[in-house]
Structure formats: structure tokens, C-alpha cells
C-alpha positions in Angstrom: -4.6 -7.3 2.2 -2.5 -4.2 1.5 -4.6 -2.2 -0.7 -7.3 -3.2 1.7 -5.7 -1.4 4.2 -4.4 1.7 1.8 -8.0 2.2 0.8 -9.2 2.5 4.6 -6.9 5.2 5.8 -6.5 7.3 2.2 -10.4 6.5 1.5 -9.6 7.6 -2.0 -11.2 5.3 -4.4 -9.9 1.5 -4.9 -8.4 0.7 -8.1 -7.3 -2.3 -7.4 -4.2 -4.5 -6.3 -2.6 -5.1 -10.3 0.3 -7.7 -10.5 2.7 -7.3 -12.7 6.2 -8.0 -13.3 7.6 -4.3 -12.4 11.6 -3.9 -13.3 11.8 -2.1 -9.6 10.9 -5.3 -8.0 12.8 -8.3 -10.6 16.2 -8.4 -9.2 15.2 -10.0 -5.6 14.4 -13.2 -4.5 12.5 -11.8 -1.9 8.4 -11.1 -2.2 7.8 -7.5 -3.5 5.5 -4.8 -3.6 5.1 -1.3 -4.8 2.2 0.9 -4.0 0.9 4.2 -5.3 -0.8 5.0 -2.0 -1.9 8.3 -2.9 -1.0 10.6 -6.6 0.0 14.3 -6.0 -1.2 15.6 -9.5 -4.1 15.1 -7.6 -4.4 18.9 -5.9 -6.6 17.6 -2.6 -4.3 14.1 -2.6 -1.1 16.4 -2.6 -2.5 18.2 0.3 -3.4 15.6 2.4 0.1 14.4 1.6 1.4 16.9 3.8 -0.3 16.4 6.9 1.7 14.1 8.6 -1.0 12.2 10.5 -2.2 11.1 7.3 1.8 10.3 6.6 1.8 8.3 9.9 -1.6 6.5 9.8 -0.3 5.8 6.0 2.7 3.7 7.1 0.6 2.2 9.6 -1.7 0.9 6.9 0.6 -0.7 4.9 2.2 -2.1 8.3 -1.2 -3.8 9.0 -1.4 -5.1 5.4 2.1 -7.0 5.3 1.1 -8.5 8.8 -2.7 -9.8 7.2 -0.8 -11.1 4.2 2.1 -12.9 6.1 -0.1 -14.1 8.6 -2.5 -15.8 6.0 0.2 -17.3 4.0 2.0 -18.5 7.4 -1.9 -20.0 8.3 -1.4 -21.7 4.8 1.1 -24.0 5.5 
């Protein structure tokens, strides 16, 4: 649900949601995630990086995407 989202506001091409056990997100109990939303050794992704509507339709994206993935697993149960 959240790369779903990511993919829709950057519309830089989807590589994929990858799971993995990532030593940043281990030491909680809690669910956790970590995206790469956007790279800047990219020259046009570091640019769009500083407009901050992109910054702010960004967050909003990955707000939309923990709602759609805590609503389906709260529709789960």
C-alpha cells in the first residue's frame, strides 16, 4: 500500500516493496518500515527534492499508505 502510494506522487519507476530484515528497524516490537522515496544521485530526483510541494504531497503519500495498510489489516480481523 505504501509504495503504491510513493509511486503515484514521485511517478519515478516502481521497484518494488522488498522485505527484509534491516538492522534500522530490529530493535522494536513495533511494525516497521523504511522507504527510499526518491535517490538524489539521481540529478532530476535531487531537484525535484527541493520543491517542497513535492516534499509535502510526499509525506502525504506515505500518510495515505499507512492508513490503506492499517485499515486492511484492521478489516482482517
Amino acid at each position: 500500500a505504501l509504495d503504491r502510494e510513493i509511486v503515484q506522487v514521485t511517478t519515478i519507476p516502481d521497484n518494488g516493496a522488498q522485505h527484509k530484515s534491516l538492522a534500522v528497524c530490529r530493535p522494536t516490537w513495533l511494525p516497521c518500515v523504511l522507504t527510499e522515496s526518491m535517490v538524489m544521485m539521481f540529478p532530476e530526483q535531487e531537484n525535484a527534492l527541493r520543491q517542497p510541494e513535492l516534499i509535502t504531497e510526499l509525506a502525504r503519500g506515505h500518510a495515505r499508505g499507512l492508513e490503506a495498510f492499517l485499515r486492511s489489516r484492521a478489516a482482517g480481523r
